[in-house]
Structures are given as C-alpha cells and as structure tokens.
N, C-alpha and C positions, 0 to 999 in steps of 0.2 A: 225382574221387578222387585223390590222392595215394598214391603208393607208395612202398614201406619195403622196408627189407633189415634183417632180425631175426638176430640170435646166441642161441642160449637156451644157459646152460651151468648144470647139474644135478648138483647133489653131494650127498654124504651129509652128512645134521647131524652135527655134530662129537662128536655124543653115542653116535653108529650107528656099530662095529667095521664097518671096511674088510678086510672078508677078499681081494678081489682086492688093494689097493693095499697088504695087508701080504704076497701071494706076490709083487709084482712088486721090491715092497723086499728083499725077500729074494734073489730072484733078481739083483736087481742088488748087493747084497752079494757074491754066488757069482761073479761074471763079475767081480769086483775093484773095484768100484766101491765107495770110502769115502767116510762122511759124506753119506752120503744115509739122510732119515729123514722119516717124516710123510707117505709117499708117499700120496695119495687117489685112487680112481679116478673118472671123473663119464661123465656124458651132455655130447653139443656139438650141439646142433640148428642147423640153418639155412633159414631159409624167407625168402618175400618174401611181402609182404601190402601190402594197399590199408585204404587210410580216408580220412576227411574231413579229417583234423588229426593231429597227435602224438598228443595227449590220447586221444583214440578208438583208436590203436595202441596205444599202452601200456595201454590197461585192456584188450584185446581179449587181448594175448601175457597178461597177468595173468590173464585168464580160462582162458586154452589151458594154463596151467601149472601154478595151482591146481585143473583138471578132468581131466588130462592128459598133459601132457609129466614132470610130476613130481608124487612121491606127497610131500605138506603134512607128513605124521606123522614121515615119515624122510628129507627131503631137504630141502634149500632149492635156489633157482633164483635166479640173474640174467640180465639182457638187456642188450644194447646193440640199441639202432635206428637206426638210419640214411636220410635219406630217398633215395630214388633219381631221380638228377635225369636226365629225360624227353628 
C-alpha cells in the first residue's frame, strides 16, 4: 500500500452566517485593524493514510468527509493529498 498525507479544510457554505468569523472581524476592527472584511472561520484536519492508488485515497477522504469531518447540509470541504515518499 502506498501512503498519503491528507489536509481536509472545512468551512461554512457561504449561505450559513459566521457568527465566530463575524466576532473575530469585529475584534480585529477594535485592535485597529482596517479593511479587513468576509473573515470565515473553518476546520484544518491533518491525517496520514494508506491505499492502493490516489484514486482509492481520494474517495476514502470523500467518504470520511461526507460521513464525518464535515456536516454536507452546512459546510463544504476540500483536500489536498500528497503521497509520502518511503
């Protein structure tokens, strides 16, 4: 089997109010900070995993994300994979 180094990063669909990323904007308003706006907050996972192929990684993280890492209704998720060389 072949090993991978997974990134998952998890955010809210653009349609779901950000109540942390609108106090952290805010707060960085207050401490002087302008021109900051659209702040989101997310999830950053990092795991290593094994399979046969890329192909078998990528649907396995798409399994773990739509079952798990992230809720389908109010988030979206992306990945970067990486193989990890032995």
């Amino acid at each position: 089997m072949k090993k991978y180094s997974a990134r998952v990063y998890v955010t809210l669909r653009n349609s779901v109010l950000d109540t942390a990323g609108t106090a952290v904007e805010s707060g960085l308003h207050q401490l002087g900070y302008e021109g900051i706006e659209g702040v989101r907050i997310g999830k950053y996972i990092q795991m290593n995993l094994s399979a046969l192929h890329r192909e078998e990684a990528e649907k396995n993280l798409h399994q773990m994300c739509d079952q798990l890492l992230a809720n389908p209704v109010i988030e979206n998720y992306s990945f970067e994979l990486t193989a990890v060389e032995e």
